[in-house]
Every structure is written in C-alpha cells, then in structure tokens.
N, C-alpha and C positions, 0 to 999 in steps of 0.2 A: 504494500500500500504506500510506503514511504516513498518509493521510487514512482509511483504514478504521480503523487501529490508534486515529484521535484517538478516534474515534467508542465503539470497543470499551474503551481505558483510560482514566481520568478524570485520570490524571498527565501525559498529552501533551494540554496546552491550550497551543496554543505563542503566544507575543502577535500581533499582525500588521501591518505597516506601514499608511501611511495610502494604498498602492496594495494593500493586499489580500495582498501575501505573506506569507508564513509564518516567522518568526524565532526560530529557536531558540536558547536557548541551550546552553552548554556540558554544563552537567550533564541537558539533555533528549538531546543529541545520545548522551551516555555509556549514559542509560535505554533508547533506541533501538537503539545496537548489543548491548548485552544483550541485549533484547527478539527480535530479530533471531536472537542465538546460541542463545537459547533454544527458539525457533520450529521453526527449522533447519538447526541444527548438534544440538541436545539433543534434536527431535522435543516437544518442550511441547506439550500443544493450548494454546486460549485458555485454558481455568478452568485450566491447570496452571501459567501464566504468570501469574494472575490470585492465584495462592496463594505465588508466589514473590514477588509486587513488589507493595508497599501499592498502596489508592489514592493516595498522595501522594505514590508514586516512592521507596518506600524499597524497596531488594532486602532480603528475607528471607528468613533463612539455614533447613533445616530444622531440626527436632531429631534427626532420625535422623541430620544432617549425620556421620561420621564420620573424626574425625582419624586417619589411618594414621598411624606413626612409621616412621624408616625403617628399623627391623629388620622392620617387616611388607612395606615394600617388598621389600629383597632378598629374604627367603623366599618373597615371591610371584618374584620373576625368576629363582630359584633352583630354584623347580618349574618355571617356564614352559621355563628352557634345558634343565631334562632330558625335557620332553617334548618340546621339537622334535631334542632331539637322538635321544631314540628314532625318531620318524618319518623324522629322517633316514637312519635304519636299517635302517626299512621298503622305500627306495627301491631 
C-alpha cells in the first residue's frame, strides 16, 4: 500500500538506502498514519485526501472546519441523553 500511496502523493518520496530500502522519516511516518486515518477511519477517497494535505505534506485545515465550544457540547449530550432515554421507554 505504501508504495501505491508514493506513486499517488508527491509528499511521500521517502530517501532510500544504498541497498534499495525505503527510509522514512519521522515527520513522513506522522503524514502516513494521517493518511491512513483518513482513508479509513474518515472514508476520504484519494482527491479528498488530496485537498486535505498539500503537495508538500502540509495537513490543511478546512474552512468550514468548525470550533464547537463546550456549551455546544453539553446541549448536544443533553439532547442525545433525553432521546435515549425516551427509547429506553419504548422498551
């Protein structure tokens, strides 16, 4: 799979020893498990991976990215426990 991905993103060109293997480093290895959580864990296709991480390995945030605060949390956990508690009702 690593070797497909080099092919498909222009930011995993990993150096390569002088027997042929492949050396990554740190911060390619960090691009990779993103990559990976994206794919999935996120369901990304490639062009959605492709608009989230520069060519040059930088992750990009969206603009629609949206900061919850956490009074939007609780009001959201605060509807979610009265509907399961209705359904538990149903039972």
């Amino acid at each position: 799979m690593l070797r497909f991905w080099e092919t498909e993103f222009e930011f995993l060109k990993p150096e390569k020893s002088s027997s042929g293997q492949r050396l990554y480093l740190k911060k390619e290895v960090d691009l990779i498990l993103e990559l990976k959580r994206l794919l999935y864990i996120e369901k990304f296709t490639l062009e959605g991976v492709r608009k989230r991480i520069s060519h040059r390995g930088k992750i990009l945030l969206n603009d629609t990215t949206k900061v919850c605060s956490d009074t939007d949390h609780i009001g959201l956990l605060r509807e979610i426990r009265i509907e399961l508690q209705a359904l538990r009702c149903q039972l």
